[in-house]
C-alpha beads as a LAMMPS data file, in Angstrom:
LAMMPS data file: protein, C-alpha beads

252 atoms
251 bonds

1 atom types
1 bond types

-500.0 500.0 xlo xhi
-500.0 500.0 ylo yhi
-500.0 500.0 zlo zhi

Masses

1 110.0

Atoms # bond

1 1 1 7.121 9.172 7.245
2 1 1 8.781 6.174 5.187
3 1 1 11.439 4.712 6.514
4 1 1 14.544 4.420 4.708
5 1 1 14.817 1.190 2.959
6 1 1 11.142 1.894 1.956
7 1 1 12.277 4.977 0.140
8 1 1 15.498 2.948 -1.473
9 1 1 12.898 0.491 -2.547
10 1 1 10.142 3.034 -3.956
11 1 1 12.976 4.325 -5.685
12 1 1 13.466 1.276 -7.609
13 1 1 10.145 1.253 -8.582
14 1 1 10.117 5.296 -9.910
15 1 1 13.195 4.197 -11.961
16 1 1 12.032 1.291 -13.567
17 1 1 9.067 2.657 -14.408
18 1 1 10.935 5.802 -16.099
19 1 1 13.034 3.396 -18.222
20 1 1 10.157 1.347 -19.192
21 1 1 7.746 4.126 -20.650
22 1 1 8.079 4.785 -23.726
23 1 1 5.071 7.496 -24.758
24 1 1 5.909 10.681 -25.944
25 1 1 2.918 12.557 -25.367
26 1 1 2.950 15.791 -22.622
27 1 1 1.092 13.888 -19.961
28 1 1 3.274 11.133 -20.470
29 1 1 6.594 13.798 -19.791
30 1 1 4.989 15.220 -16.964
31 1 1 4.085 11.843 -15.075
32 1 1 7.864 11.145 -15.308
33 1 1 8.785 14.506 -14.309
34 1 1 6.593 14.112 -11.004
35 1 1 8.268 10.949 -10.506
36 1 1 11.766 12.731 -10.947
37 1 1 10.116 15.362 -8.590
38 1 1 8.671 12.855 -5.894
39 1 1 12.075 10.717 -6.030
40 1 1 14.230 14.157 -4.987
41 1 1 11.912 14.939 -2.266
42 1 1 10.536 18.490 -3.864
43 1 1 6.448 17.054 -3.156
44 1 1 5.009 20.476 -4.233
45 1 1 6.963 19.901 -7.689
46 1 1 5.449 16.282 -8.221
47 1 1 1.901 17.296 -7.343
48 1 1 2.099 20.118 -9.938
49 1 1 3.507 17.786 -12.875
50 1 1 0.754 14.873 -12.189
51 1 1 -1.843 18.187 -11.887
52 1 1 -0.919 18.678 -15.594
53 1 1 -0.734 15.195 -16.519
54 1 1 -4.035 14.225 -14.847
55 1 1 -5.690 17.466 -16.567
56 1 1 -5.225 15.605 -19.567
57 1 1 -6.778 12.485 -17.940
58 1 1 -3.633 10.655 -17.030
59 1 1 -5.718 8.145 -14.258
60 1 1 -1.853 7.005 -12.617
61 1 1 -1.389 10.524 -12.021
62 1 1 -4.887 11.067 -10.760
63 1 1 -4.018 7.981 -7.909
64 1 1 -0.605 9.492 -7.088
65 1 1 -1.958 12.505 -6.194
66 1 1 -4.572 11.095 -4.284
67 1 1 -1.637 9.208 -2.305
68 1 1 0.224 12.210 -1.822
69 1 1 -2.668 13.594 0.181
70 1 1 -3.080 10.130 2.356
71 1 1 0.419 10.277 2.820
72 1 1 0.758 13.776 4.252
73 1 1 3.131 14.812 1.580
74 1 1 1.679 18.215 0.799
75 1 1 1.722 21.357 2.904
76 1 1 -2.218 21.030 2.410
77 1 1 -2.762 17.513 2.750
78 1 1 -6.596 16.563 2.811
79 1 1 -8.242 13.013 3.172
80 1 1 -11.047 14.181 1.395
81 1 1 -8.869 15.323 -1.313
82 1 1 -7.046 11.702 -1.323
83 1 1 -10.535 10.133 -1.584
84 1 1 -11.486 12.746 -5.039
85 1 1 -8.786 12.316 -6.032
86 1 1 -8.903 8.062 -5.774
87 1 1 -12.441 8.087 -7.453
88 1 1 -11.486 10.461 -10.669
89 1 1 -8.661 7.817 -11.364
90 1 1 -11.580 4.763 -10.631
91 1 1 -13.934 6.583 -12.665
92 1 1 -11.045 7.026 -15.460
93 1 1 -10.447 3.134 -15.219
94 1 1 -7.395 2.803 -12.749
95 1 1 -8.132 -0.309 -11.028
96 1 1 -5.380 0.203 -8.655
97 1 1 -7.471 3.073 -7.465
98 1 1 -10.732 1.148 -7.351
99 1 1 -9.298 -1.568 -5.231
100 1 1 -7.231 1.577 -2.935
101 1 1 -10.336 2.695 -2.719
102 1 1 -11.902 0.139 -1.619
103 1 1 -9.510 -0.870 0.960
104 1 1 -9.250 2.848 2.983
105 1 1 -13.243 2.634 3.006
106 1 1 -13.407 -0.978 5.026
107 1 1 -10.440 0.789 7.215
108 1 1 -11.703 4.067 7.915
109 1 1 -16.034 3.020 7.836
110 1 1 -18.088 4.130 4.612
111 1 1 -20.431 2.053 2.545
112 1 1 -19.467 -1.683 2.129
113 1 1 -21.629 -2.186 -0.817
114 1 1 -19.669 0.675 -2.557
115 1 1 -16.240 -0.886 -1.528
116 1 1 -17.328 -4.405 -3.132
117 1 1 -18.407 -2.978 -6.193
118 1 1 -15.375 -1.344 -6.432
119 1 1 -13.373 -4.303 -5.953
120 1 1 -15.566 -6.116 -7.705
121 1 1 -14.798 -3.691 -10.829
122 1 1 -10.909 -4.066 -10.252
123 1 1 -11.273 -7.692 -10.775
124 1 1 -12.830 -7.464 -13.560
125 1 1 -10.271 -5.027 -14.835
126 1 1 -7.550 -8.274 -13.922
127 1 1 -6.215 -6.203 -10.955
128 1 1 -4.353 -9.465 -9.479
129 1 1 -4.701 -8.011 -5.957
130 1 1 -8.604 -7.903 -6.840
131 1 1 -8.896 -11.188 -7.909
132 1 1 -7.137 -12.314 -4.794
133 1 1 -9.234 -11.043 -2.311
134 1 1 -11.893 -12.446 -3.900
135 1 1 -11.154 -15.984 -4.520
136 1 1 -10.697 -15.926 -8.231
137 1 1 -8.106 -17.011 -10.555
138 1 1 -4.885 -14.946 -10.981
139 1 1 -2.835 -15.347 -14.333
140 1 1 0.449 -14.308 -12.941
141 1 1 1.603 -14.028 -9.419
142 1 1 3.776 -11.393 -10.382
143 1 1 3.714 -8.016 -8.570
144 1 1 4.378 -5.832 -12.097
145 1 1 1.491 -4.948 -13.274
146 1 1 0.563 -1.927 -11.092
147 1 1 2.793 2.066 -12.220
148 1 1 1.891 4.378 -9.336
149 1 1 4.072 5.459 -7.084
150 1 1 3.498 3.115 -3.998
151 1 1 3.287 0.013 -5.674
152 1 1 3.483 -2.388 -2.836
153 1 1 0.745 -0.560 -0.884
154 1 1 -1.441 -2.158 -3.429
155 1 1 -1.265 -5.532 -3.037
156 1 1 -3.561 -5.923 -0.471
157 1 1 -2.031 -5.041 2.989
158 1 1 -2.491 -2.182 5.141
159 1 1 -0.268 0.357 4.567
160 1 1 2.617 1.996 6.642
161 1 1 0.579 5.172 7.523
162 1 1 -2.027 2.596 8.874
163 1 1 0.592 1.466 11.658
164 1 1 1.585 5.229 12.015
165 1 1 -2.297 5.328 12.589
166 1 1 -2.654 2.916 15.640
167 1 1 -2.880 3.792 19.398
168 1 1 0.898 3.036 20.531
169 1 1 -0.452 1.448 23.871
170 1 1 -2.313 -1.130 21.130
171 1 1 -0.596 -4.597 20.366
172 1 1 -0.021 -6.468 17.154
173 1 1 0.897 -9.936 16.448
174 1 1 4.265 -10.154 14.624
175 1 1 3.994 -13.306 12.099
176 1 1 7.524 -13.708 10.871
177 1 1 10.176 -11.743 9.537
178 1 1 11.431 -11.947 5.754
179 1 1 15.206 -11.139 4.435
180 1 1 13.162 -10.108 0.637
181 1 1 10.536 -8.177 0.205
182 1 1 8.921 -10.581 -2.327
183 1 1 8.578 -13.143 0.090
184 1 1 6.381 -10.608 2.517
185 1 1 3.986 -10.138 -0.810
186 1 1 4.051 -13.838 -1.539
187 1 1 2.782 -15.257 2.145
188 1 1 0.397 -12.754 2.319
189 1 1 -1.581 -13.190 -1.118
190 1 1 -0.463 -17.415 -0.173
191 1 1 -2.298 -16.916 3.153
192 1 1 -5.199 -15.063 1.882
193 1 1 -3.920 -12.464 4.466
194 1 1 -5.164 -9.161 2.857
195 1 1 -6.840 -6.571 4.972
196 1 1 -5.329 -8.194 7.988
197 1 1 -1.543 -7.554 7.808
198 1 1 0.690 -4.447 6.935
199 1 1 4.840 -5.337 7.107
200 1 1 7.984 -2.943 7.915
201 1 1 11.578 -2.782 7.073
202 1 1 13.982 -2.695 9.915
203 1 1 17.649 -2.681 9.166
204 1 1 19.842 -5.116 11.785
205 1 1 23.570 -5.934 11.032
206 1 1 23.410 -4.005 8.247
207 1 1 21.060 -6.098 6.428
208 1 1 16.525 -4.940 6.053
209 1 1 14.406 -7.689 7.341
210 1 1 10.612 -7.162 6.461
211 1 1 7.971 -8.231 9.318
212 1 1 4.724 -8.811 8.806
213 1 1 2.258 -7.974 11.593
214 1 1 -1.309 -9.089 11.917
215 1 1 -4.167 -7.715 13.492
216 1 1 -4.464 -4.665 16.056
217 1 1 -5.670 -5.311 19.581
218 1 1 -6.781 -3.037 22.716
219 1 1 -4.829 -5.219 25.184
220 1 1 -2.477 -8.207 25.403
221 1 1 -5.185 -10.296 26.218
222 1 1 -7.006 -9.699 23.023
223 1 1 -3.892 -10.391 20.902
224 1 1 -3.178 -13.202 23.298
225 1 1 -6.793 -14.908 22.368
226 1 1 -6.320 -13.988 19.044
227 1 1 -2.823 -15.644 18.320
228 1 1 -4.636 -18.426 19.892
229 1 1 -7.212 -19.086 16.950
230 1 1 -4.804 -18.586 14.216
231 1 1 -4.735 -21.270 11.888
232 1 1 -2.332 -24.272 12.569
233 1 1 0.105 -23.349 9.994
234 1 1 0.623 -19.908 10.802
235 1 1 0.995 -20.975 14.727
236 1 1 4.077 -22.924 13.369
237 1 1 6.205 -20.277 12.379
238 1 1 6.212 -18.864 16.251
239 1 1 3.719 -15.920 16.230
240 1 1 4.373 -13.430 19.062
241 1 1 3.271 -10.328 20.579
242 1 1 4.442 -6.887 20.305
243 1 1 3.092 -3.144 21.355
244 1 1 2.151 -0.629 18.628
245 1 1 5.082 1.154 20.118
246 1 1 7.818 -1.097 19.369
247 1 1 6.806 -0.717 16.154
248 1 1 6.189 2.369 15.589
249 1 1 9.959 3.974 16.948
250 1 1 11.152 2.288 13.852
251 1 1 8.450 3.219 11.497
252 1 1 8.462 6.949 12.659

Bonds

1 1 1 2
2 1 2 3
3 1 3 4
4 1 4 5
5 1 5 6
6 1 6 7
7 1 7 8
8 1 8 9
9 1 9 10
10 1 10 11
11 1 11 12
12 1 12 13
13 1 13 14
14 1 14 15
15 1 15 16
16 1 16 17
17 1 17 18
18 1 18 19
19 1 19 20
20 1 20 21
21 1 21 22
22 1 22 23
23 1 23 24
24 1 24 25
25 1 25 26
26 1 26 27
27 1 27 28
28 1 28 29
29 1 29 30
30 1 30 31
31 1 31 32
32 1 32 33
33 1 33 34
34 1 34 35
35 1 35 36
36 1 36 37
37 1 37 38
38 1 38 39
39 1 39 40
40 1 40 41
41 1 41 42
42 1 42 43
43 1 43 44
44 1 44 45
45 1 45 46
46 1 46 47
47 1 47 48
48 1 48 49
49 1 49 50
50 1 50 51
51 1 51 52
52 1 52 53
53 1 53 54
54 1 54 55
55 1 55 56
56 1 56 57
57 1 57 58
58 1 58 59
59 1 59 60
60 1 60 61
61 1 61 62
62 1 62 63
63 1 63 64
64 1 64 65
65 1 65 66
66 1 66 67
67 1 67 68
68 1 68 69
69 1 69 70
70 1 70 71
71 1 71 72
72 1 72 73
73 1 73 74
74 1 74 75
75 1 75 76
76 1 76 77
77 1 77 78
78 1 78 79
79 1 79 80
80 1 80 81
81 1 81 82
82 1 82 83
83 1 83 84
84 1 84 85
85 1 85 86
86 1 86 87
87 1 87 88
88 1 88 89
89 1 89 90
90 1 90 91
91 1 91 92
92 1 92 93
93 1 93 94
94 1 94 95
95 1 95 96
96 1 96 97
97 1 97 98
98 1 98 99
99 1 99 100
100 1 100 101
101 1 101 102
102 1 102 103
103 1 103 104
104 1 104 105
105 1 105 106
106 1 106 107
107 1 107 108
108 1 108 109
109 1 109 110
110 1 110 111
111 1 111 112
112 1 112 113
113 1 113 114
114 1 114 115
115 1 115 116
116 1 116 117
117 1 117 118
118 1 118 119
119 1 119 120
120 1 120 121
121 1 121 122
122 1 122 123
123 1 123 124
124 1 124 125
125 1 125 126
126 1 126 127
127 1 127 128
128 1 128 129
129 1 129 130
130 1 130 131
131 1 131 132
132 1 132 133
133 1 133 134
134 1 134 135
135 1 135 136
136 1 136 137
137 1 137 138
138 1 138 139
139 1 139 140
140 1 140 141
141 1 141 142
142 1 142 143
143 1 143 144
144 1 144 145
145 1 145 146
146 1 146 147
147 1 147 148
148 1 148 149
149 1 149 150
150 1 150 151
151 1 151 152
152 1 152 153
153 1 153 154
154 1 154 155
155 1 155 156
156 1 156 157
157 1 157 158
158 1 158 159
159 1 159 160
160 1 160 161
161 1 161 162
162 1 162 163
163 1 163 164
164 1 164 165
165 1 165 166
166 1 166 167
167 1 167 168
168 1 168 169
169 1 169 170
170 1 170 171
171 1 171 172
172 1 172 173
173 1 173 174
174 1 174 175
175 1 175 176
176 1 176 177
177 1 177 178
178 1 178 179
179 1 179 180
180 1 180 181
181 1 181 182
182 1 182 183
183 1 183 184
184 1 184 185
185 1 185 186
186 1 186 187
187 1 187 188
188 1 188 189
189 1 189 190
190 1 190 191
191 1 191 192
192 1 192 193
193 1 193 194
194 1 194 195
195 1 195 196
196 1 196 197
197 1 197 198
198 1 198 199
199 1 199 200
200 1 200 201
201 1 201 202
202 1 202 203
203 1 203 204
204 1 204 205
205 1 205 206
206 1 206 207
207 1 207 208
208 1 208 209
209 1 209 210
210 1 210 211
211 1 211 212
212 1 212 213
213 1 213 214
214 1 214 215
215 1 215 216
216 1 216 217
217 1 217 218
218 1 218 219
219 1 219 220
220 1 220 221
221 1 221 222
222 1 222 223
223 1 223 224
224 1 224 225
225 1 225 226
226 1 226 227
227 1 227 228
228 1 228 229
229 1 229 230
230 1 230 231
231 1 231 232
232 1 232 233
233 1 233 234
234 1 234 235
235 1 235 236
236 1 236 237
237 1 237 238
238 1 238 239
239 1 239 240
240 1 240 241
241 1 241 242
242 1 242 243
243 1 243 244
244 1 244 245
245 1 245 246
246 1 246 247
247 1 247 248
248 1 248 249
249 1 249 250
250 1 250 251
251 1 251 252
């Protein structure tokens, strides 16, 4: 389940990308309309729009149906459906969905090979997250240029279901908290942090702080040795210890 200040903020992001489209063509209206759909909370509605817009190979609406499936937003939710759904948007040149891809097949075990190529093809598409992970030039460290519906999950962390995901008797190492949500994206891509982190929102005072958590661990030993060999600069900022648990009352 998203928490609430993720849902304000996905918001945003379904809005703005409303007011900035400007085709006129059906599969454009019924992208929109499944955003209009999605942003109400009616998740059958949504999936039937981007049905109609991806039968007229719409690839966003392809990869947001695909993420309504990982997401558990459907009455019939399927992983295997999420992954189909991932690889018709690849295959229809999405690289958001290549590098998506890519990522839930190093989490969840599947061929390597397959996951580089596919990152490997979302580079060369100029996916920034792509050419992040692998060490080449970005143009603009902007986080704009991706249109699906859960645009930060793209930009190379794991993603909220992930820490949903993880045995609550587990611990994580909590790296620092942020007061913007811009700041998470920018120490993580600074850090060369991808794959290893996921963040959440929690409001205190009435004001959302974003924290960034690295790593998951069987014991507090193992997070213990592992704080241990971070690198110097991310020991300064104070990294500490926390149980899957304490994370996950406020992410659940």
């Amino acid at each position: 389940m998203l928490f609430a200040d993720q849902e304000v903020f996905n918001k945003i992001v379904f809005i703005t990308c409303l007011a900035v489209s400007a085709a006129s063509s059906a599969w454009a209206s019924d992208y929109q309309d499944g955003l209009s759909a999605y942003i109400n909370g009616n998740f059958e509605l949504a999936q039937q729009h981007w049905l109609a817009a991806a039968n007229e190979k719409d690839a966003r609406s392809m990869f947001n149906l695909g993420l309504l499936h990982e997401q558990n937003k459907l009455l019939k939710s399927s992983n295997d459906d999420a992954v189909s759904w991932y690889r018709m948007a690849a295959d229809n040149g999405y690289a958001p969905a290549s590098y998506h891809l890519a990522q839930r097949m190093f989490e969840r075990g599947g061929s390597d090979d397959e996951a580089v190529v596919l990152i490997q093809r979302a580079a060369d598409q100029g996916y920034a997250p792509a050419r992040r992970y692998l060490g080449l030039p970005v143009a603009s460290k902007g986080v704009g240029n991706f249109h699906g519906v859960f645009e930060a999950s793209e930009l190379g962390y794991q993603t909220e279901s992930w820490i949903n995901r993880q045995q609550a008797s587990h611990w994580t190492i909590q790296l620092l908290a942020f007061s913007e949500q811009d700041q998470v994206l920018s120490f993580i891509a600074d850090h060369h942090l991808q794959r290893k982190t996921a963040y959440f929102s929690e409001v205190q005072n009435g004001e959302a702080l974003y924290k960034l958590v690295y790593g998951s661990y069987k014991s507090k030993d193992r997070a213990s040795f592992a704080r241990q060999n971070l690198s110097p600069e991310l020991m300064r900022q104070g990294p500490w210890l926390r149980t899957w648990e304490s994370v996950q009352r406020i992410t659940k």
